[in-house]
One Martini backbone bead per residue (centre of mass of N, CA, C, O) as a GRO file, in nm:
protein
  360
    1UNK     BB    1 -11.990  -1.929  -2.154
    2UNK     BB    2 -11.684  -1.892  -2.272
    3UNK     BB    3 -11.463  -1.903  -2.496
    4UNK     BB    4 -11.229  -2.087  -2.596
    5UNK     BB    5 -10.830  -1.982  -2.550
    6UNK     BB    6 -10.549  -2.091  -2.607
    7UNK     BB    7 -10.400  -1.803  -2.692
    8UNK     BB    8 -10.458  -1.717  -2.332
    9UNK     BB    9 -10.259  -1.901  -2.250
   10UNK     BB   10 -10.012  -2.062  -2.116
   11UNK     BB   11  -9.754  -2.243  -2.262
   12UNK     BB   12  -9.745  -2.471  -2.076
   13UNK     BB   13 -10.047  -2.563  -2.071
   14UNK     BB   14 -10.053  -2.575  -2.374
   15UNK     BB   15  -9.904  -2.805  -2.377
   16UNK     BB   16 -10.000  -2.968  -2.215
   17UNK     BB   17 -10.329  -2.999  -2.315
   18UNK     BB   18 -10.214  -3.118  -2.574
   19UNK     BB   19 -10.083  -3.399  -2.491
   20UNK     BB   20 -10.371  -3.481  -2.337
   21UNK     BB   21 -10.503  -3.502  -2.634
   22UNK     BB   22 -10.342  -3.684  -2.788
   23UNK     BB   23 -10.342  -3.940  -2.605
   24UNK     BB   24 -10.645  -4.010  -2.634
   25UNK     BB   25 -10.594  -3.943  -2.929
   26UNK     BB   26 -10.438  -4.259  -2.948
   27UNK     BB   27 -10.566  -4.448  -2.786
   28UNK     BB   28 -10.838  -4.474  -2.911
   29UNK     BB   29 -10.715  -4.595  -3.168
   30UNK     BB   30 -10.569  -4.830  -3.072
   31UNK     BB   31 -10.820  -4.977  -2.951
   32UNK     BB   32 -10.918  -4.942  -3.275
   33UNK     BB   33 -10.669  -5.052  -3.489
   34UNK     BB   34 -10.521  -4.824  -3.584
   35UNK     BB   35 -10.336  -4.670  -3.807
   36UNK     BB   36 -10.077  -4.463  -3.684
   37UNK     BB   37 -10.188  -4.397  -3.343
   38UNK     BB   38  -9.915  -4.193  -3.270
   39UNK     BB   39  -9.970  -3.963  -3.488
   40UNK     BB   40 -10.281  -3.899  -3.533
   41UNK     BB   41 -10.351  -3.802  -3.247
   42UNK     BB   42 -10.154  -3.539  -3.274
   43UNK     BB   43 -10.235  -3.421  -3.518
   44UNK     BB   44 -10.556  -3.388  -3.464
   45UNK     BB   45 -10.500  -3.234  -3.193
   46UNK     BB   46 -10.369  -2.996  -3.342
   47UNK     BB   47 -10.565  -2.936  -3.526
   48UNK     BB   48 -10.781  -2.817  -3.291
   49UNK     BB   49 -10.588  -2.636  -3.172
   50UNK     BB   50 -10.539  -2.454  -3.439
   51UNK     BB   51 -10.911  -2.398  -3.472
   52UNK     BB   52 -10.900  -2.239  -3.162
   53UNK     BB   53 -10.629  -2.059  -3.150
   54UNK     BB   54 -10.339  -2.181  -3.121
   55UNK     BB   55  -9.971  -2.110  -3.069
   56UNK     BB   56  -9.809  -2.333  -3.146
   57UNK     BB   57  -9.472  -2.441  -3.248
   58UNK     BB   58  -9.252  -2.621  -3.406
   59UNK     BB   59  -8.920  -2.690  -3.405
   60UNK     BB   60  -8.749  -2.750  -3.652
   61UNK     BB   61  -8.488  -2.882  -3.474
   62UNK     BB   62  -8.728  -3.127  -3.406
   63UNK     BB   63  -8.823  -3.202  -3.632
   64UNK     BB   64  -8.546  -3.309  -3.784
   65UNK     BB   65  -8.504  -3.494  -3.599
   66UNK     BB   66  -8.721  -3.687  -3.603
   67UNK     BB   67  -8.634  -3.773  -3.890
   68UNK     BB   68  -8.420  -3.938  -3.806
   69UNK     BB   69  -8.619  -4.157  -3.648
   70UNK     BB   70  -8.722  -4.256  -3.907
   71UNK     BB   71  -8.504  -4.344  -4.068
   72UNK     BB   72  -8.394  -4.540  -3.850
   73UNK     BB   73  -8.669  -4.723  -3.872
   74UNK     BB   74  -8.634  -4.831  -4.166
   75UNK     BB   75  -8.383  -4.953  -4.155
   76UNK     BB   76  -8.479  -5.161  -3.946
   77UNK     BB   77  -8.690  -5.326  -4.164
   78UNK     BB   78  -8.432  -5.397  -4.305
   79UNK     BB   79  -8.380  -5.744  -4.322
   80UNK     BB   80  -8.100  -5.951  -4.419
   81UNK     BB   81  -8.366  -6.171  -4.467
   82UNK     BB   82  -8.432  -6.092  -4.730
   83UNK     BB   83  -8.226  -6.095  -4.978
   84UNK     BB   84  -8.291  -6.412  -5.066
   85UNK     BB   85  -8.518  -6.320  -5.208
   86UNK     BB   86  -8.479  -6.115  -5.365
   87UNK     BB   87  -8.283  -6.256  -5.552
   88UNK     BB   88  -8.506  -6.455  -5.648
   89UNK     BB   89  -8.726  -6.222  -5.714
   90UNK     BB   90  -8.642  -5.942  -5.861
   91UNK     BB   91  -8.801  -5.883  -6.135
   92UNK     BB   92  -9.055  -5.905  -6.017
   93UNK     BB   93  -9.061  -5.665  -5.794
   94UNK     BB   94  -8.980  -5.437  -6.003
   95UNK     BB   95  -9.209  -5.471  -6.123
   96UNK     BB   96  -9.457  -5.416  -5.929
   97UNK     BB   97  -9.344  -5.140  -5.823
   98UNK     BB   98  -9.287  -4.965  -6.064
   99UNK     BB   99  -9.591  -4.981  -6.174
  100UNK     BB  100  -9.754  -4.853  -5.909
  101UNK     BB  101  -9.581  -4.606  -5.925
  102UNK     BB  102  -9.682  -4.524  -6.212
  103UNK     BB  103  -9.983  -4.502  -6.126
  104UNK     BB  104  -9.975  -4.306  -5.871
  105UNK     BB  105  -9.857  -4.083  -6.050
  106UNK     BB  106 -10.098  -4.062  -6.250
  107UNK     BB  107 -10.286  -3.990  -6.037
  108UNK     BB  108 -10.130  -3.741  -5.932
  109UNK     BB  109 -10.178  -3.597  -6.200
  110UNK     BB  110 -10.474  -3.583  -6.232
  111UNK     BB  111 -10.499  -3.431  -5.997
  112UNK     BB  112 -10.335  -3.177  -6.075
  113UNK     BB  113 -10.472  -3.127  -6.347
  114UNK     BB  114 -10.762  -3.084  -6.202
  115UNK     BB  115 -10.703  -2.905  -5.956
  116UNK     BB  116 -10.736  -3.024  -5.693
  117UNK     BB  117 -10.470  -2.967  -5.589
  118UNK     BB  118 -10.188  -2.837  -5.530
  119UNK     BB  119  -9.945  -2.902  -5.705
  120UNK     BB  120  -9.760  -3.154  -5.555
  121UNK     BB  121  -9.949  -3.268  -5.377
  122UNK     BB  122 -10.003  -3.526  -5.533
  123UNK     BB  123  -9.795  -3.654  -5.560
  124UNK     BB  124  -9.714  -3.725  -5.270
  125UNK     BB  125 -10.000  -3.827  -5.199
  126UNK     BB  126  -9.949  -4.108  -5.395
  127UNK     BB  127  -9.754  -4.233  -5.293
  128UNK     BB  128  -9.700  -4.620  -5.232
  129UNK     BB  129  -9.578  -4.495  -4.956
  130UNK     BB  130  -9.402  -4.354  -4.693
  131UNK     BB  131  -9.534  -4.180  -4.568
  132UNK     BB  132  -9.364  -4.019  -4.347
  133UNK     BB  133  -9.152  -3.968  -4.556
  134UNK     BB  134  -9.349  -3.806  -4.768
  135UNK     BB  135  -9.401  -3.562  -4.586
  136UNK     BB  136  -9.131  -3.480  -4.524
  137UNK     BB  137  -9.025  -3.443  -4.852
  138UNK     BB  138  -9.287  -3.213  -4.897
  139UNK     BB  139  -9.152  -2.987  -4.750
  140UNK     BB  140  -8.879  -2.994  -4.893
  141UNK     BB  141  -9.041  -2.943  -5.191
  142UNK     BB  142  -9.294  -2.744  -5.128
  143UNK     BB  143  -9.510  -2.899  -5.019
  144UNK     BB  144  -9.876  -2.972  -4.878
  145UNK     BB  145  -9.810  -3.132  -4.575
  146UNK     BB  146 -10.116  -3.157  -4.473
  147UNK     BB  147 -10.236  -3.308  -4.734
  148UNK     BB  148 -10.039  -3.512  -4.776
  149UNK     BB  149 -10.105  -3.640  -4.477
  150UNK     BB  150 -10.415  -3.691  -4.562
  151UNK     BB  151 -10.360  -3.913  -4.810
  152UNK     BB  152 -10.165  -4.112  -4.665
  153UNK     BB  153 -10.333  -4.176  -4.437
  154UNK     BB  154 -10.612  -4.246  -4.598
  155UNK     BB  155 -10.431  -4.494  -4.716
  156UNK     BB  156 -10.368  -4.669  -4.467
  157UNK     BB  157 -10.664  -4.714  -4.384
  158UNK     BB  158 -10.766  -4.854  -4.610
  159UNK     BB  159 -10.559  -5.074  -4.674
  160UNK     BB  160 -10.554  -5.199  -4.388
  161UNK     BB  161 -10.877  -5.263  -4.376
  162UNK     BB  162 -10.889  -5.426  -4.633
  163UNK     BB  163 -10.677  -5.657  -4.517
  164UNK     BB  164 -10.842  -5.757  -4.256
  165UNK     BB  165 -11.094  -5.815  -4.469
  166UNK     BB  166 -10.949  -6.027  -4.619
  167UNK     BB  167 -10.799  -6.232  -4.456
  168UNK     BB  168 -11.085  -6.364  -4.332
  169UNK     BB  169 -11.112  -6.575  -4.559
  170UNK     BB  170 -10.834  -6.703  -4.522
  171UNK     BB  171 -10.840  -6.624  -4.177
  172UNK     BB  172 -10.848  -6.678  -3.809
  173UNK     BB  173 -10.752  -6.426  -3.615
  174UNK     BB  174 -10.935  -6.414  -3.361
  175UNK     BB  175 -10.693  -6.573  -3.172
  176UNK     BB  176 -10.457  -6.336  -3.223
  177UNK     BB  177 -10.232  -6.232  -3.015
  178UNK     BB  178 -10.122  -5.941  -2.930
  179UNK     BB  179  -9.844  -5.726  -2.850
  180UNK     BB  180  -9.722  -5.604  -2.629
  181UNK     BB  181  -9.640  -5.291  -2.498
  182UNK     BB  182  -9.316  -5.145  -2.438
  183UNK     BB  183  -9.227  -4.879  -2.313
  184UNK     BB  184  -8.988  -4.926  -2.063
  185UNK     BB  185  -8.734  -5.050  -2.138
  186UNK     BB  186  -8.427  -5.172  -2.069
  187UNK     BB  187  -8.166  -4.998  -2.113
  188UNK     BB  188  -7.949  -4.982  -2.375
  189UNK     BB  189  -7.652  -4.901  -2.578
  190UNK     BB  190  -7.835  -4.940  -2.885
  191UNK     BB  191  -7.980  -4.655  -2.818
  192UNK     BB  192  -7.748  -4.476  -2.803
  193UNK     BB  193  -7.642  -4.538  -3.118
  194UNK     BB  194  -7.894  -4.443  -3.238
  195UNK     BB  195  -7.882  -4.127  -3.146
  196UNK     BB  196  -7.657  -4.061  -3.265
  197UNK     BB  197  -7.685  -4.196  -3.568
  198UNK     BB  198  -7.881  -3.942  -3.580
  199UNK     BB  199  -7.755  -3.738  -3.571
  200UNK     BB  200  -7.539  -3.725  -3.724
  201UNK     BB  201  -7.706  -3.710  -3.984
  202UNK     BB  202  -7.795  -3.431  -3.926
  203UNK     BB  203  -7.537  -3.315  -3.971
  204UNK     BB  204  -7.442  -3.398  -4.240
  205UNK     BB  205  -7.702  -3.316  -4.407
  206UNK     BB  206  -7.605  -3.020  -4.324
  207UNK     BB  207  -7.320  -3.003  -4.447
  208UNK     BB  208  -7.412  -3.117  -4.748
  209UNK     BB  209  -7.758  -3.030  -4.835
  210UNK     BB  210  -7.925  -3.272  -4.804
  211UNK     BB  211  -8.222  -3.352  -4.967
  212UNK     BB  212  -8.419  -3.497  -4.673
  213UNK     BB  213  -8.135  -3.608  -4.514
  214UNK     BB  214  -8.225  -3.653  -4.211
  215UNK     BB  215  -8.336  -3.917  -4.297
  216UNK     BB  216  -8.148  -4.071  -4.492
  217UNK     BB  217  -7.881  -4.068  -4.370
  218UNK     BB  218  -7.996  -4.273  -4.137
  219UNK     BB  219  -8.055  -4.505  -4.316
  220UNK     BB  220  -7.844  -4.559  -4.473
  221UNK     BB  221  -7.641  -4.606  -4.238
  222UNK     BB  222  -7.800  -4.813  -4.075
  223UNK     BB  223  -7.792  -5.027  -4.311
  224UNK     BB  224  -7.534  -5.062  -4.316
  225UNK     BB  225  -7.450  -5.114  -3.989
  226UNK     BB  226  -7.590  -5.336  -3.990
  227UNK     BB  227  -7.552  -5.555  -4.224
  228UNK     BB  228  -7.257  -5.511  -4.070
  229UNK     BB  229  -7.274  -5.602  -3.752
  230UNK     BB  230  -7.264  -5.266  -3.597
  231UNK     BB  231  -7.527  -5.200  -3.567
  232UNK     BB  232  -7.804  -5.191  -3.335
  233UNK     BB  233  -8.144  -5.056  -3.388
  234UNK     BB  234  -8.252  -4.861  -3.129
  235UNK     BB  235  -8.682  -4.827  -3.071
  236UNK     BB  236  -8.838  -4.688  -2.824
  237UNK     BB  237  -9.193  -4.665  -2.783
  238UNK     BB  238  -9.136  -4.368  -2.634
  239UNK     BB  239  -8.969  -4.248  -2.879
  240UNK     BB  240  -9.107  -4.295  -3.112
  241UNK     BB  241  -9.364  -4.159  -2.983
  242UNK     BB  242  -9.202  -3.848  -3.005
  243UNK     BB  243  -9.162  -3.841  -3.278
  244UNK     BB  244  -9.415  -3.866  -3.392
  245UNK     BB  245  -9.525  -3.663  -3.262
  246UNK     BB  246  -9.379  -3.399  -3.368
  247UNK     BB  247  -9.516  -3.474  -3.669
  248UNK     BB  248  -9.788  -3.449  -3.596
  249UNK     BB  249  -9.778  -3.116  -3.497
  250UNK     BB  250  -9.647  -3.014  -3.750
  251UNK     BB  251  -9.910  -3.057  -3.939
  252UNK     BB  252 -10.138  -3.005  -3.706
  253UNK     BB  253 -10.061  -2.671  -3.675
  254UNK     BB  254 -10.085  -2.575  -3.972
  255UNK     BB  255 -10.382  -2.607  -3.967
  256UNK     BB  256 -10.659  -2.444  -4.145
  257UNK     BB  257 -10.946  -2.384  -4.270
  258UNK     BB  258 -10.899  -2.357  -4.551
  259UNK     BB  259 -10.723  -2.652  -4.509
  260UNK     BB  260 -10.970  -2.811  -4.433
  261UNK     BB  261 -11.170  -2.768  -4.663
  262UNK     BB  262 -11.009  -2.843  -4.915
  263UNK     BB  263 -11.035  -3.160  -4.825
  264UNK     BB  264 -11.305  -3.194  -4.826
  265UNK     BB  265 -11.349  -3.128  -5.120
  266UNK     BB  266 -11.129  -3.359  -5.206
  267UNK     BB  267 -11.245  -3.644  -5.070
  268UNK     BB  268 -11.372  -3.808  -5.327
  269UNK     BB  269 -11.127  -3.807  -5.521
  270UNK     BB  270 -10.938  -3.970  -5.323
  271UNK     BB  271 -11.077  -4.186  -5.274
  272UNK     BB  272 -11.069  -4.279  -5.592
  273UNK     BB  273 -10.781  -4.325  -5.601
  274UNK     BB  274 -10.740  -4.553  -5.365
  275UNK     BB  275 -10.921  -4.743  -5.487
  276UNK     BB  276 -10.776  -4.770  -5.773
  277UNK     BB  277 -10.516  -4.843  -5.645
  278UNK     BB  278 -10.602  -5.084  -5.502
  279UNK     BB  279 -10.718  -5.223  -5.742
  280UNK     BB  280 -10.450  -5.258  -5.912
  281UNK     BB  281 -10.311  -5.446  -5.702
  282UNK     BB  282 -10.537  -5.683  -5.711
  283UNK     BB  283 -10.410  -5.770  -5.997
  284UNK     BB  284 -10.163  -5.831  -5.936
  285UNK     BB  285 -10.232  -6.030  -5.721
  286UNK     BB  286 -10.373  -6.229  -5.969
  287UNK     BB  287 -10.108  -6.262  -6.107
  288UNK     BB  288  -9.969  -6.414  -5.942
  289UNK     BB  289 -10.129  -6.625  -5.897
  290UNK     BB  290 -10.182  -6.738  -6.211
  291UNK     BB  291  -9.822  -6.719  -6.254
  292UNK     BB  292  -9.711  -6.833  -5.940
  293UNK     BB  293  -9.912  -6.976  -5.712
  294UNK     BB  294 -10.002  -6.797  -5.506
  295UNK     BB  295 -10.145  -6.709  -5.248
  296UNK     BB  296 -10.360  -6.492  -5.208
  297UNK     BB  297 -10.259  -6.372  -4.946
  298UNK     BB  298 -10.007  -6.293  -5.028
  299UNK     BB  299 -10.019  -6.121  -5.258
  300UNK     BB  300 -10.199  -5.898  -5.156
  301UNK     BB  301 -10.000  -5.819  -4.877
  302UNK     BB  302  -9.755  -5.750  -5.097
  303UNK     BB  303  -9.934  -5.520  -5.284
  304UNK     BB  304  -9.996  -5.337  -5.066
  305UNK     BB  305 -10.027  -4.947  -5.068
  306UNK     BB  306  -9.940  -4.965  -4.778
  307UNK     BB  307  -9.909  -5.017  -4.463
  308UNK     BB  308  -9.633  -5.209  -4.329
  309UNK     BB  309  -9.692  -5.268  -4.048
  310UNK     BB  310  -9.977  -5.396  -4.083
  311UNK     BB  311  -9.929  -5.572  -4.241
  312UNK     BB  312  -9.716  -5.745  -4.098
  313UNK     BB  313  -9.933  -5.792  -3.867
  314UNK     BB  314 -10.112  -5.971  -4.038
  315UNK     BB  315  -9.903  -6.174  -4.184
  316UNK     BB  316  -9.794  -6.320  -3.896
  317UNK     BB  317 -10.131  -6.371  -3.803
  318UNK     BB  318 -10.053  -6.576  -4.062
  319UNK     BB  319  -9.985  -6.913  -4.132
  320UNK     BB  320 -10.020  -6.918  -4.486
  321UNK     BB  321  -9.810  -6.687  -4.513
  322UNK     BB  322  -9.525  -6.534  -4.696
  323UNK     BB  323  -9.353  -6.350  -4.460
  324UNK     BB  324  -9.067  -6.279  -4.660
  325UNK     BB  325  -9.230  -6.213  -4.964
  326UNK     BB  326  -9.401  -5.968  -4.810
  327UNK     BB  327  -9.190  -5.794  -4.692
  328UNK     BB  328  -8.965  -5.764  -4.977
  329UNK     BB  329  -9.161  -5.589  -5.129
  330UNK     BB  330  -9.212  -5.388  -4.956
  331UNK     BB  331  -8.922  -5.282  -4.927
  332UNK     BB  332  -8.891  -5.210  -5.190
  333UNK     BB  333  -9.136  -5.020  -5.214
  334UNK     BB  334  -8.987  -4.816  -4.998
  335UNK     BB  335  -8.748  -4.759  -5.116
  336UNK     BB  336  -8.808  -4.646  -5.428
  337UNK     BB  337  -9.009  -4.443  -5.316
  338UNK     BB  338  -8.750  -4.274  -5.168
  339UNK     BB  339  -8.592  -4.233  -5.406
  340UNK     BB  340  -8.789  -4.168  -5.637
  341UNK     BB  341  -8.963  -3.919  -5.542
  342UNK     BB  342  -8.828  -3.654  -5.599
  343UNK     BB  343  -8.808  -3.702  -5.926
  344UNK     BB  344  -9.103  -3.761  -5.972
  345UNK     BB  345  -9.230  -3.486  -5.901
  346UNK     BB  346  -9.076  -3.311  -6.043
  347UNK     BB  347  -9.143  -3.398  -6.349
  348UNK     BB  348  -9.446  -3.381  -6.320
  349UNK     BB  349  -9.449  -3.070  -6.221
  350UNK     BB  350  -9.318  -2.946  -6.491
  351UNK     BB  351  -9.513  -3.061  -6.660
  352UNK     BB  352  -9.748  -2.918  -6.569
  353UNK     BB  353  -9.682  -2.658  -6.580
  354UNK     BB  354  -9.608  -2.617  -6.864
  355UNK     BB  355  -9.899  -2.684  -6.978
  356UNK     BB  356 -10.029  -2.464  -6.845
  357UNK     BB  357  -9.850  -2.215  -6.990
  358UNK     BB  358  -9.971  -2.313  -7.261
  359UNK     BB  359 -10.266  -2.282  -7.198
  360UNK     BB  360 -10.213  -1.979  -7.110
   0.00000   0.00000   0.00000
């Protein structure tokens, strides 16, 4: 039997075969309720068929809508009934989301001082939170968005799977039955209206030159037209399905043995910093608990560092969790984390380079 050569297939078929292996591996995952199940199985799959020897790559142009389409999602989540929990809340939430950037850029700094990954891929790869815009900003300042993601996803699933083992302490939610994914529904005006709003984006962001634009333009827009009841941002499941593919094998296309091989050597080190990570935040949440009276889970799946929305999703199946200061907290250390990142990873990389220099 000979070798399988998909660089030697028609490049249709090759597209097909890709799709086909990514539903899979994305179902598979939905199965067990991975988080991220719908990014992972495209990058997977994109991983195997570039390691198979695959020539598919996704085109810049499809690649930038995606990232617009991530925006308009964040834009979506950030929603005008949490404002009154920041109000009252505003100093204790920038102290604990602070806090948390500070430890993992710290933790960054450390993984890429001891040169585990390349240049500022561990800065970006350890931000706590925003996964998603965290990979696609790190491609375009230059770090390698293959490991950041390979780092991003690995503690998605970790917060995640921790956050699930623990809620079960303090509440059962073996009755919680799942939202059905509704893939294809009645088409809405507000559909279309997102999608402009996506474009428009893409448009402005290219003419203004602004570094990950593409994202950033759609969300703070969508977030200003949202909150003043200007426009309703609607991401039918089968849409945001085809942005996240389109992300997952931009990243999951790129990898190669060499950068396949550098991740698995780096995941002991890797592992350790998101489990320290996740350490710190289980005190910040004990300070709460002890100093604010809050319920022990509510506390924790505040400040757990990402997985916005599997969070999202545990706290809602459980009825003693205040979600609103859940939910608030997390929203605040997504935007910080956005706004913040680009400036943070930069003056880490010129500190560390510069050490480098003086040290050589």
């Amino acid at each position: 039997m000979g070798k399988f050569q998909p660089e030697k297939m028609h490049f249709t078929l090759q597209w097909l075969l890709l799709i086909l292996i990514s539903a899979l591996f994305a179902l598979v995952m939905e199965l067990i309720n991975l988080p991220g199940a719908l990014l992972l199985g495209p990058m997977l799959a994109g991983i195997v068929w570039s390691l198979q020897g695959g020539s598919l790559q996704i085109p810049r142009n499809l690649f930038v809508v995606a990232q617009a389409f991530i925006g308009c999602l964040v834009a979506q989540s950030i929603s005008s009934g949490m404002l009154p929990t920041f109000a009252q809340h505003w100093s204790l939430f920038l102290f604990i989301v602070l806090s948390t950037i500070a430890a993992s850029s710290l933790m960054g700094w450390v993984i890429s001082k001891l040169k585990v990954l390349p240049g500022t891929t561990a800065i970006w790869g350890s931000s706590p939170g925003a996964a998603a815009a965290m990979v696609l900003m790190a491609e375009e300042f230059g770090a390698d968005a293959r490991l950041v993601a390979f780092m991003q996803y690995l503690r998605v699933i970790v917060v995640a799977s921790a956050a699930s083992i623990i809620a079960r302490f303090w509440v059962d939610t073996s009755a919680a039955t799942a939202i059905p994914i509704i893939w294809f529904p009645p088409l809405q005006w507000a559909t279309a209206e997102t999608v402009l709003l996506a474009l428009a984006g893409v448009i402005i962001a290219r003419l203004a030159r602004i570094p990950s634009g593409a994202m950033l333009v759609p969300m703070l827009l969508g977030m200003a037209l949202q909150s003043g009841h200007l426009l309703k941002i609607d991401l039918p499941e089968w849409l945001l399905s085809m942005a996240y593919a389109v992300m997952g094998w931009r990243i999951g296309l790129g990898f190669t043995r060499p950068v396949l091989k550098h991740a698995i050597r780096a995941l002991p080190q890797i592992v350790f910093s998101i489990v320290l990570l996740v350490g710190f935040c289980g005190v910040l949440a004990w300070w709460l608990v002890q100093h604010f009276h809050l319920d022990p889970l509510t506390a924790y799946l505040a400040t757990s560092p990402g997985g916005m929305d599997s969070i999202a999703v545990i706290a809602a199946s459980s009825h003693n969790v205040d979600l609103e200061f859940v939910m608030a907290l997390q929203t605040v250390r997504l935007f910080l984390v956005i706004i913040l990142g680009p400036a943070l990873a930069r003056i880490i990389a010129r500190k560390t380079i510069t050490e480098s220099s003086i040290a050589g």
